[in-house]
N, C-alpha and C positions, 0 to 999 in steps of 0.2 A: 601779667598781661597776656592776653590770647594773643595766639602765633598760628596763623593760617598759611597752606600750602597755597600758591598759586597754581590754578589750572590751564587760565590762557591769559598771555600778555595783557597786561590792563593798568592805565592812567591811573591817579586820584590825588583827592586833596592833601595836601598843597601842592601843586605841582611836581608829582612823582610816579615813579615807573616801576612797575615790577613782569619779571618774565615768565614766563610758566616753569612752574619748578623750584621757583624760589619760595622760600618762608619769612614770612614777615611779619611785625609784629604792631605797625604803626594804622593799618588802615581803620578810620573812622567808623566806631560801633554801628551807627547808622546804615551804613552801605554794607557794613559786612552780611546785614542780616540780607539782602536781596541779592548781595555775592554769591552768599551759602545758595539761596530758593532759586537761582539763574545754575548753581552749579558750576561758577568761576571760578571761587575757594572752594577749600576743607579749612578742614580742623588740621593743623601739623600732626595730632595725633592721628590720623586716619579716620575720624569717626563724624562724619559730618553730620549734619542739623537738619540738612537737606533732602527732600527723598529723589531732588532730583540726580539724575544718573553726568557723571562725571564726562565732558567733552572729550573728545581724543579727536587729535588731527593727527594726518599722515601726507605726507609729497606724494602728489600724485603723478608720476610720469608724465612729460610730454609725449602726445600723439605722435608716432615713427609715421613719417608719411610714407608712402609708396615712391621707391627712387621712379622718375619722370624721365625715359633716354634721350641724350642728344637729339633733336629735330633738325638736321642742316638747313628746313626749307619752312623755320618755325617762321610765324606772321604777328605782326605788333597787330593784334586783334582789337585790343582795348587803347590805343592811340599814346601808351606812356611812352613810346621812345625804347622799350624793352623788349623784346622774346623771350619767350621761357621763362616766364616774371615767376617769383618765388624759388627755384630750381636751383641746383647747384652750374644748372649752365644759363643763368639768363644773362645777355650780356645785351649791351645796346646792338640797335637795328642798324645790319649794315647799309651803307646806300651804295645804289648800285647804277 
């Protein structure tokens, strides 16, 4: 039986799951052949069918915001009930 690597997380029939990385041997001849031409499988042997070029993800960092300073005299601008909305100082509006 062929045994293809998975390249990225992907459902199939009958109701099952496999993860990138895993080898398995159960997926439907059918799909496999547009698995291989999408580039979601290989071959477990490495030698795939496919000319297409293998997916690779990577985490992409969250954006570092730029720290925002304290404002003593910030203004609910936008009417939430907050100052400093997003901020490590946003706190509710005082009333005065």
């Amino acid at each position: 039986m062929t045994q293809y690597r998975v390249l990225a997380g992907l459902d199939y029939p009958p109701d099952k799951r496999a993860e990138a990385g895993s080898v398995v041997s159960d997926i439907p001849e059918k799909s496999a052949k547009w698995l291989l031409d999408q580039g979601l499988i290989e071959l477990a042997d490495g030698k795939s069918k496919s000319s297409t070029k293998q997916i690779i993800t990577e985490e992409v960092p969250a954006p570092v915001a730029a720290e925002e300073p304290f404002d003593a005299n910030a203004q609910d601008t936008d009417g939430d009930g907050f100052v400093q909305d997003g901020t490590p100082h946003q706190r509710p509006v005082e009333e005065k």
